[in-house]
C-alpha positions in Angstrom: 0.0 0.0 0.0 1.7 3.3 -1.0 1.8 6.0 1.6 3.6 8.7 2.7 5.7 8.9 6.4 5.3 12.4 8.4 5.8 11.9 12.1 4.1 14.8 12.8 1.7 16.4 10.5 1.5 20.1 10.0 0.3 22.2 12.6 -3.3 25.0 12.2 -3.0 26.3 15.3 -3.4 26.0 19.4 -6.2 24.9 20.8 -8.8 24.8 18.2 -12.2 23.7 17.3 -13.0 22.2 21.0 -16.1 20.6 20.0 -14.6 18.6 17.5 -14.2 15.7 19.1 -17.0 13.9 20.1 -14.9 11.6 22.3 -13.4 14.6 24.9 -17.3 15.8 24.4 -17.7 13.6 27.3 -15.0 15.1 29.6 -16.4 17.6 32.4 -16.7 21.1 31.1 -13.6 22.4 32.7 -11.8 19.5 32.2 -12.5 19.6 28.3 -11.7 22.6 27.8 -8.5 22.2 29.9 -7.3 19.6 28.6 -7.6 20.9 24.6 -5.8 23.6 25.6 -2.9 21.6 26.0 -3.1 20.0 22.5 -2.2 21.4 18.7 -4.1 21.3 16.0 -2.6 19.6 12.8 -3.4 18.7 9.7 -3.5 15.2 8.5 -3.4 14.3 4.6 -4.3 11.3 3.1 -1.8 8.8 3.3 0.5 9.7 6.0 1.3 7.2 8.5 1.1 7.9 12.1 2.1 4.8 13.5 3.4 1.4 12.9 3.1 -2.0 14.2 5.3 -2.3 17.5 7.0 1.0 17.3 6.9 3.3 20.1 3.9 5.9 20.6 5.5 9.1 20.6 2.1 10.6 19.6 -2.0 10.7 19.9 -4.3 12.4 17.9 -8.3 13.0 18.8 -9.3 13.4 14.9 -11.6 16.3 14.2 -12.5 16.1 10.5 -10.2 13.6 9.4 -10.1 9.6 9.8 -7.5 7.1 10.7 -7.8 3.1 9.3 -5.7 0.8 11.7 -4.5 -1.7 9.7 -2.7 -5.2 10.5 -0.5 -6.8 8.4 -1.1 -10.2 6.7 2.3 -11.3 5.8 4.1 -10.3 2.8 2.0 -7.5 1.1 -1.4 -8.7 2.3 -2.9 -6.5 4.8 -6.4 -6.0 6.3 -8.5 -2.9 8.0 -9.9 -3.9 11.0 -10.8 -0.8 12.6 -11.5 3.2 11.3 -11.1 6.2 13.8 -12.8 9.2 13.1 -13.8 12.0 15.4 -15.8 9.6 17.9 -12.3 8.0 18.8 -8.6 8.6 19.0 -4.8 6.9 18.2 -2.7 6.2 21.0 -5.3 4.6 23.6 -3.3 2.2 24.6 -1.3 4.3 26.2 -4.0 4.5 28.9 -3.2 1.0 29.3 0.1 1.4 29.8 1.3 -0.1 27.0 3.6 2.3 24.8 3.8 0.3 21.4 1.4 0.9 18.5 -0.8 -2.4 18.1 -1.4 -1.9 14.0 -0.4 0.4 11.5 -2.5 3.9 11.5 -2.7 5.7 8.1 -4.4 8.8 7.3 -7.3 7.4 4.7 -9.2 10.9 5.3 -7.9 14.4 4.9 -8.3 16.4 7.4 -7.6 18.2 11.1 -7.1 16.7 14.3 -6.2 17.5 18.1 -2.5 16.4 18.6 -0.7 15.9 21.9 2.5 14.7 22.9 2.6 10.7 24.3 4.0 12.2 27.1 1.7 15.1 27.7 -1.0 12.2 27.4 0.3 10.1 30.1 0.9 13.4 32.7 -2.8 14.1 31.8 -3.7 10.6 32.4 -2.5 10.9 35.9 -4.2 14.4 36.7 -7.4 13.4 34.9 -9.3 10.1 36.2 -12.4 10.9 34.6 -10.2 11.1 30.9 -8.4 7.6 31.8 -11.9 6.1 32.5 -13.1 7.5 28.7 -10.0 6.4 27.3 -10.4 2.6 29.2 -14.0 2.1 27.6 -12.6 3.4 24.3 -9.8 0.6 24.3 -12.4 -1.9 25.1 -14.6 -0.9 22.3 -11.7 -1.0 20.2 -10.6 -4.9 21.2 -14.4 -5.4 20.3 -14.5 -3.7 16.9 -11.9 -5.5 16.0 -13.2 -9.1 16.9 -16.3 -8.1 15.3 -14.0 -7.4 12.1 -12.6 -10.9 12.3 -16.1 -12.5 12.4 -17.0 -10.5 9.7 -14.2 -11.3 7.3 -14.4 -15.1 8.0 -18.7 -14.9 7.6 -20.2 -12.4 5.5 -19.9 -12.0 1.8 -18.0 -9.6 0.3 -20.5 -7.3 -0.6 -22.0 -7.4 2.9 -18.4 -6.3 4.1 -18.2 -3.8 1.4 -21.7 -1.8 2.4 -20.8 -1.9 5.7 -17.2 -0.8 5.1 -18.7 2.3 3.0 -21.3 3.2 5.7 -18.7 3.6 8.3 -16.5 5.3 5.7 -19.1 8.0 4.8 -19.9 7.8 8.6 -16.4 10.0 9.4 -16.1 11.1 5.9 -19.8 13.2 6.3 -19.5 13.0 2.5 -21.7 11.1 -0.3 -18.6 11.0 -2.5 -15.9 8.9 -1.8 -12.6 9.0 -3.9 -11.6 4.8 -3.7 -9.7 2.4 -6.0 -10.6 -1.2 -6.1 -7.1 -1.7 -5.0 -7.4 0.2 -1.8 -10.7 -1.5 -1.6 -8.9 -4.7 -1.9 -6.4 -3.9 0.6 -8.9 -2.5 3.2 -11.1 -5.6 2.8 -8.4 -8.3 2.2 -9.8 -9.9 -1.0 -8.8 -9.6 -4.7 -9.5 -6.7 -6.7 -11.9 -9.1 -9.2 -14.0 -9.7 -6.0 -14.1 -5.8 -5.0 -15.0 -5.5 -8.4 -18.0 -7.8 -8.4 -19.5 -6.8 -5.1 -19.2 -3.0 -6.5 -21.0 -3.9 -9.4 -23.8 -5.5 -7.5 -24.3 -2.6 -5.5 -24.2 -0.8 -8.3 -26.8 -2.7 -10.2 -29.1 -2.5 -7.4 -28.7 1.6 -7.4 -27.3 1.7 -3.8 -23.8 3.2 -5.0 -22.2 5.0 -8.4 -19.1 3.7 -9.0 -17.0 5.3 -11.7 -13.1 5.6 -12.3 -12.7 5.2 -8.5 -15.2 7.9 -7.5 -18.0 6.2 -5.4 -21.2 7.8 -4.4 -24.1 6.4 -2.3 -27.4 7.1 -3.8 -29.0 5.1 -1.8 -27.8 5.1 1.9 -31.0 3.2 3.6 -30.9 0.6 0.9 -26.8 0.0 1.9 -27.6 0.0 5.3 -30.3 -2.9 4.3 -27.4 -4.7 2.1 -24.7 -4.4 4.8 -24.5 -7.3 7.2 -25.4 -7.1 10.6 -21.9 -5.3 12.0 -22.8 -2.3 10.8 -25.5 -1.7 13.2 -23.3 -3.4 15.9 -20.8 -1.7 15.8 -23.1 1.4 15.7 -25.0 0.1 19.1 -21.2 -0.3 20.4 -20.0 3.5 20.8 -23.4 4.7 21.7 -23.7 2.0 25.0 -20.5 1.8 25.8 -19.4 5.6 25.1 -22.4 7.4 24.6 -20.8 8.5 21.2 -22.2 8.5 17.8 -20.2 6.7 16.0 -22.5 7.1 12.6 -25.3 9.2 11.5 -27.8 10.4 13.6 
């Protein structure tokens, strides 16, 4: 998968947009707004990576109006999405774990701006800040189950199941009905060949749920994907909002 390494994306400004993320949302007034006080604002453009499997977290970001895929790798070139993280989450929770190691690869699929904060910083707030280390515990967990839910999903459901669903949550953080994809970075997201993207595209196509056309994919018809999409969708969905209180999708 091609990308593009920047350790740090470029910085807006200090302190902005506080009600971007719908994840500090849930911090105390004071707190909130303390504690995004003490972050940057940066940019993030599409394909930069922000972490990568086993290397150290020197960095979180809460994203704002950008998204994040976490990808594991597959062995060799094969590689498969099994979470997104838009402005209902963040990268680096495990840090409230206290483990300091990235768990997958995190690249940049949607452009955008997001709260950054040193690791450091994160861990000194951490310890000033019981009611963010509680957030950031139930966010971990609903991570761990997003990604089991994944697994069961790629092992179950067809491919065009996998590929409404995978759209949805995509427009979901994207808050866009056009999404700029190739049916190789479909593949990769989805682990499957490109001939099988292809074929679940066209179905979805067929049935007027999506246009699809020289990589630019809109939904036309976002009920009737919802309705095409297995079951995880929904789940995952139900997940943020009972575990969190976060809208993860749509309202």
């Amino acid at each position: 998968m091609h990308s593009q390494e920047s350790p740090i994306p470029r910085k807006l400004s200090k302190g902005a947009r506080p009600d971007g993320s719908r994840l500090l949302n849930h911090l105390p007034e004071t707190q909130r707004r303390s504690f995004i006080a003490e972050c940057d604002t940066v940019e993030l453009a599409f394909g930069q990576v922000l972490a990568e499997p086993d290397a150290r977290i020197r960095d979180v970001y809460f994203p704002l109006t950008g998204f994040v895929s976490s990808i594991a790798p597959a062995g060799g070139d094969a590689t498969l999405e099994v979470g997104l993280i838009g402005a209902e989450g963040m990268l680096g929770a495990t840090l409230a774990l206290g483990v300091n190691s990235a768990p997958v690869q995190a690249l940049v699929q949607g452009a955008g701006s997001a709260l950054h904060m040193s690791a450091a910083s994160l861990r000194r707030e951490l310890r000033l800040r019981p009611a963010l280390r509680n957030i950031l515990l139930r966010y971990c967990y609903v991570l761990l189950r997003q990604v089991t839910q994944t697994a069961a999903c790629t092992h179950y459901h067809s491919i065009e199941a996998r590929l409404a669903r995978w759209l949805l949550m995509t427009q979901d953080r994207s808050r866009g009905a056009s999404l700029h994809l190739t049916q190789q970075f479909l593949s990769d997201m989805l682990g499957v060949r490109r001939v099988g993207v292809s074929g679940a595209a066209g179905e979805l196509q067929s049935r007027r749920l999506i246009g699809y056309h020289r990589g630019e994919i809109v939904v036309r018809d976002r009920r009737g994907l919802e309705a095409a999409s297995c079951a995880c969708y929904a789940n995952d969905k139900r997940l943020y909002e009972h575990t969190l209180g976060v809208k993860a999708g749509r309202s």
